[in-house]
C-alpha positions as CSV (number, residue, x, y, z in Angstrom):
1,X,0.0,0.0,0.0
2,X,1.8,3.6,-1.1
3,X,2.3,5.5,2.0
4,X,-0.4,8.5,2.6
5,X,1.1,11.8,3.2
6,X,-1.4,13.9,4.9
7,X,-1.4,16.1,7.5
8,X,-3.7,14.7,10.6
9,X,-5.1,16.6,13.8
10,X,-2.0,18.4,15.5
11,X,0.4,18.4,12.6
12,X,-2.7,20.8,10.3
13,X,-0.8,24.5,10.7
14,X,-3.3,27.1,9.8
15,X,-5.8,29.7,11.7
16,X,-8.8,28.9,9.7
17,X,-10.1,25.8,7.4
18,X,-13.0,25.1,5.5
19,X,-14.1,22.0,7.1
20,X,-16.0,19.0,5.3
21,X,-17.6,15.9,7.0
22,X,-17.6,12.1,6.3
23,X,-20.2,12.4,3.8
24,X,-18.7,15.7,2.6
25,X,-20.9,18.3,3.4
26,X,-19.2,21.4,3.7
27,X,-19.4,23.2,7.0
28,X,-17.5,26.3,5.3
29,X,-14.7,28.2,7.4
30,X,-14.1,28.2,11.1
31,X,-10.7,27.8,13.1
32,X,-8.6,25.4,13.5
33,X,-9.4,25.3,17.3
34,X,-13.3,24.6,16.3
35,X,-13.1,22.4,13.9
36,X,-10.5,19.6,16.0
37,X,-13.5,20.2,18.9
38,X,-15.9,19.0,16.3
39,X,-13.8,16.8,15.4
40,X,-12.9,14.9,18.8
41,X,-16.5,15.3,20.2
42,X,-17.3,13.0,17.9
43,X,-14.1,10.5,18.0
44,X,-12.8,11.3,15.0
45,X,-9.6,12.6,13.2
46,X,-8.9,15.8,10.9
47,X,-7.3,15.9,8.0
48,X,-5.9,17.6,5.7
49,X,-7.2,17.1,2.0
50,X,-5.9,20.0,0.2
51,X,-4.0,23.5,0.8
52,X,-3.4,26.4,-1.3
53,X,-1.8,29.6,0.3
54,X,-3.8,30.7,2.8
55,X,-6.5,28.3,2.4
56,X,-6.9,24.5,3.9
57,X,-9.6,21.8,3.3
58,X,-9.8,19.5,6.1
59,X,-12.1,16.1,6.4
60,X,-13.4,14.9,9.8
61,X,-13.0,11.2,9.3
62,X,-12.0,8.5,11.4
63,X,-8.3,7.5,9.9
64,X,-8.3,3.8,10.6
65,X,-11.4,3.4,8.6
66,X,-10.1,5.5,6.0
67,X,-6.9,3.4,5.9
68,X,-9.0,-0.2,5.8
69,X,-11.0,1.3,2.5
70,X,-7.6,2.2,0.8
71,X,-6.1,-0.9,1.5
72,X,-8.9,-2.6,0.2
73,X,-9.1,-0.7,-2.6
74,X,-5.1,-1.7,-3.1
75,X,-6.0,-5.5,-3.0
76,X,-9.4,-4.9,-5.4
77,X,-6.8,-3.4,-7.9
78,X,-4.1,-5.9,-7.5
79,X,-6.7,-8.7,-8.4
80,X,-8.3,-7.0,-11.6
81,X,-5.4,-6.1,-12.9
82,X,-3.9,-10.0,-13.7
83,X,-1.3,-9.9,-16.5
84,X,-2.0,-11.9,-18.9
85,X,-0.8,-15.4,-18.6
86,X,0.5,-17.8,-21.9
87,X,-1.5,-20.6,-22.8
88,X,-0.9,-23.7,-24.4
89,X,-3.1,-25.1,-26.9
90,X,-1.8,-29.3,-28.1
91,X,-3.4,-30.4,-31.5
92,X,-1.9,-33.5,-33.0
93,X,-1.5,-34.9,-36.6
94,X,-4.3,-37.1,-37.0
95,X,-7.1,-34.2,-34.7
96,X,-10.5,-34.6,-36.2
97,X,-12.8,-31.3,-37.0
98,X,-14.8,-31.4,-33.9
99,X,-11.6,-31.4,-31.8
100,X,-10.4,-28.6,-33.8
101,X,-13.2,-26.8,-33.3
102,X,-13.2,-27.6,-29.5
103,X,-9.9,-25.9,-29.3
104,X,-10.8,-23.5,-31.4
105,X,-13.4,-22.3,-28.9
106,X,-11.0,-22.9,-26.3
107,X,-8.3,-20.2,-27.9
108,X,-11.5,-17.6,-28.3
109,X,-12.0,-18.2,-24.6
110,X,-8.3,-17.1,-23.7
111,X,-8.5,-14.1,-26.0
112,X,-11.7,-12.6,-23.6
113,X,-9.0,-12.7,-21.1
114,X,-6.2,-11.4,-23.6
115,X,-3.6,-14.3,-23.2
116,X,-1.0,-15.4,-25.7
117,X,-1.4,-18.3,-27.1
118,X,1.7,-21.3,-27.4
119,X,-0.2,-24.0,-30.2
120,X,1.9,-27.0,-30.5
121,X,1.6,-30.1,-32.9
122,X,4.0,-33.3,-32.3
123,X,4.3,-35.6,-34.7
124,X,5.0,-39.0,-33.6
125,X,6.5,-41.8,-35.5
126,X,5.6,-42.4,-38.5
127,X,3.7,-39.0,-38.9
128,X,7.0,-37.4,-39.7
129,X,7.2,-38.2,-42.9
130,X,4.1,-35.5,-43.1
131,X,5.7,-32.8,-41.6
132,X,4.5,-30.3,-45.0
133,X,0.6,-31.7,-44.4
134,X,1.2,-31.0,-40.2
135,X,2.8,-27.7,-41.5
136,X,-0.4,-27.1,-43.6
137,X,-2.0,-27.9,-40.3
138,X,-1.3,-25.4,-38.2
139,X,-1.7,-22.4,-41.1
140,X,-5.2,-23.5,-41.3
141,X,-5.7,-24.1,-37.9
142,X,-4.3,-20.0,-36.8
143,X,-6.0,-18.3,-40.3
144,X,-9.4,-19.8,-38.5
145,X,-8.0,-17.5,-35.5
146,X,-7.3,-14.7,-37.6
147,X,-10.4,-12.6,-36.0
148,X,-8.6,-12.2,-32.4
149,X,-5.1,-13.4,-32.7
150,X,-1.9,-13.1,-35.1
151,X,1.3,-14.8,-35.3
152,X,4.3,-13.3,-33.2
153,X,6.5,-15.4,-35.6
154,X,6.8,-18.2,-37.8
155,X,6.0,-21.5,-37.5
156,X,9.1,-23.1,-36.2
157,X,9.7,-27.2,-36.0
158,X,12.1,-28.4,-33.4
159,X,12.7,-32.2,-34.4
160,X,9.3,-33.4,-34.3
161,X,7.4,-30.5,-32.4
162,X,5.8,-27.8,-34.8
163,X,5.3,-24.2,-32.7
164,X,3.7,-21.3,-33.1
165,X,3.0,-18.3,-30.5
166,X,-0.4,-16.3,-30.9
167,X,-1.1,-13.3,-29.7
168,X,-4.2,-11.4,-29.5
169,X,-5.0,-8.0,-31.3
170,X,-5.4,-4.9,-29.9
């Protein structure tokens, strides 16, 4: 949580402020002196929510609370802000349509959540003898992707593994 840099109660140096309450209604300009009364008659805290010159804006508030919300807050932001995480997406050689289109579905349910996409093919045994028709494969399968993602680079084959990473448009 950044650390809050306002003035509270005794460290507020001014003669008058406008004073605002918790559900801030102004209470216009008093002293200082009247407005920590107010202040402490009801258990709570000044502080200090903007000055300019000769003029200060204080809050009555109680501080704790007021610390709880922005910590809060802090955590609430930490969780919707998730960074986007890489997915894999396995097909193999011999993948019938209704698979395909399984995963497609699959890679237009990581793109709601913007994630790059890894799609990987391995050939295994025989099949490499087919690695132009695996090749032709994968184009088809990322051109039916086209919509929401592009390639960040070519399709590359490491012995029998064909890869390729996806990732989504802005």
């Amino acid at each position: 949580m950044k650390e809050i840099k306002k003035n509270l109660n005794g460290d507020i140096k001014a003669k008058n402020v406008q004073l605002i309450t918790e559900e801030w209604e102004n209470l216009w300009v008093m002293s200082l002196k009247e407005a920590s009364e107010k202040a402490s008659e009801n258990w709570l805290d000044l502080m200090e929510i903007w000055r300019k010159d000769d003029l200060v804006i204080v809050k009555i508030l109680d501080f704790w609370k007021y610390l709880y919300k922005l910590k809060k807050q802090d955590q609430k932001n930490k969780q919707n802000s998730k960074a986007p995480e890489l997915k894999t997406i396995k097909i193999t050689f011999n993948i019938s349509e209704h698979d395909l289109d399984v995963k497609r579905r699959q890679a237009q349910g990581f793109a709601k959540d913007r994630n790059p996409i890894k799609l990987i093919l391995v050939l295994k045994w025989r099949e490499n003898q087919y690695s132009d028709i695996a090749k032709t494969k994968i184009t088809n399968f990322v051109k039916s992707l086209e919509e929401i993602y592009k390639m960040d680079n070519d399709i590359m084959r490491v012995w029998n593994m064909f890869t390729v990473n996806l990732k989504t448009i802005k």
